[in-house]
C-alpha positions, 0 to 999 in steps of 0.5 A: 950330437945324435939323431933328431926325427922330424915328422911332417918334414914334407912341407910347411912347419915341418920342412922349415924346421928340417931346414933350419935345423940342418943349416945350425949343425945341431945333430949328426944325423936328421931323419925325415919323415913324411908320407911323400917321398916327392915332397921329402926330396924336395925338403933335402934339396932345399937343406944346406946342412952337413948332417947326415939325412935320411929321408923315411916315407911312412904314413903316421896313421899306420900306428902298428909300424911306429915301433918297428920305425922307431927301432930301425932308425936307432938301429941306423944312426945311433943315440935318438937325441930329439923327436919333433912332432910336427906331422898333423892332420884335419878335415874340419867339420861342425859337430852334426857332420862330424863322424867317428871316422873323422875323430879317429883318423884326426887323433891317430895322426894328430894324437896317438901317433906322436904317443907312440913315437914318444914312447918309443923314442923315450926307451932309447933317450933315457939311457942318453949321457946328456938327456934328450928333447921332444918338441909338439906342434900343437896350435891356438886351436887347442886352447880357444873355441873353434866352432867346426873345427872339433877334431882338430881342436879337440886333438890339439888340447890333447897335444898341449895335456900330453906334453905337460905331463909327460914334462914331469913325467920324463925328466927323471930322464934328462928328457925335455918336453916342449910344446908350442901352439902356433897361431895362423901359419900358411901351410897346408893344413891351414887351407883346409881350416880357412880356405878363403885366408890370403897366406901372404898375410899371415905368419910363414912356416920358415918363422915358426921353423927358425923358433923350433931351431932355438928350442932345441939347441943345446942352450935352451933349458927354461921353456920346456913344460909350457904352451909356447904360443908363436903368434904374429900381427896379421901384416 
């Protein structure tokens, strides 16, 4: 069954994914990344699973640890069967205050951290007897206008490009690479971005969480290489 890492797995989509993840059996072993090791307990405590879990406090923006981290969970729980990028980052910020700073701390967590990841992970999954699978959380973001918002949406077209050639480029492997681009979803991050949005109205975490479970089940083989967009009615 394998292990599956789930960044981001403190709160919002990424908790909900854990979570539903576990409760399917889909893996032997989870490994929970997040920068709070608080929020990754509280994430364990919610999970009804009978994998084994391993909570990981790391911080994504620290590039030159991932392939240290990527090699220590390998080295602990065996075959690397998925990778979820869900871990994402935004201060949002028109283009006349937005400053170098902000584009990088955006594109390292959003951009250069799952590329490392990728590339690590990928080493171990290429050797795996039944091929492996990568999911990226982009966003809408990424495919449509967002005055003010241009770190975030910027890194999130580069999500959506990276994960299409990286389709092709790793199914030599039996690697599937999918992509999906959420729309207006209550977490965290979406407060930085709509400060003023009532959550309540909006599409929850749990939903997009139970969508990532059905991609990476064994019986999903026809939707990767695309830009899955989950979007729901304003209620």
């Amino acid at each position: 069954m394998g292990t599956c890492i789930i960044t981001g797995a403190g709160s919002g989509i990424g908790r909900a994914a854990a979570v539903e993840i576990g409760k399917a059996g889909l893996f032997s072993h989870l490994v929970l990344i997040g920068r709070s090791a608080e929020k990754l307990a509280e994430t364990r405590a919610q999970m009804e699973t009978s994998s084994e879990v391993e909570l990981c406090t790391y911080d994504l923006s620290d590039l030159s640890g991932i392939p240290e981290l990527v090699k220590g969970i390998r080295e602990r729980t065996g075959e690397i069967a998925c990778l979820l990028n869900i871990a994402g980052y935004t201060d949002p910020q028109p283009l006349f205050t937005t400053s170098v700073e902000n584009m990088e701390q955006t594109y390292r967590v959003n951009v250069f951290a799952p590329f490392l990841l990728i590339r690590e992970c990928a080493k171990y999954m290429r050797t795996n007897a039944d091929g492996a699978k990568i999911l990226n959380v982009a966003s809408t973001a990424g495919i449509t206008p967002r005055p003010g918002w241009l770190s975030y949406a910027s890194s999130k077209a580069a999500v959506i490009s990276m994960s299409q050639t990286l389709t092709e480029e790793l199914a030599e492997y039996g690697i599937r690479v999918y992509c999906i681009s959420p729309g207006r979803c209550a977490t965290a991050l979406r407060r930085k971005l709509a400060p003023n949005e009532d959550q309540t109205k909006i599409m929850q975490p749990e939903e997009v969480g139970h969508i990532i479970c059905e991609l990476v089940s064994d019986s999903e083989k026809c939707l990767d290489g695309q830009n899955i967009i989950i979007r729901k009615k304003n209620l």
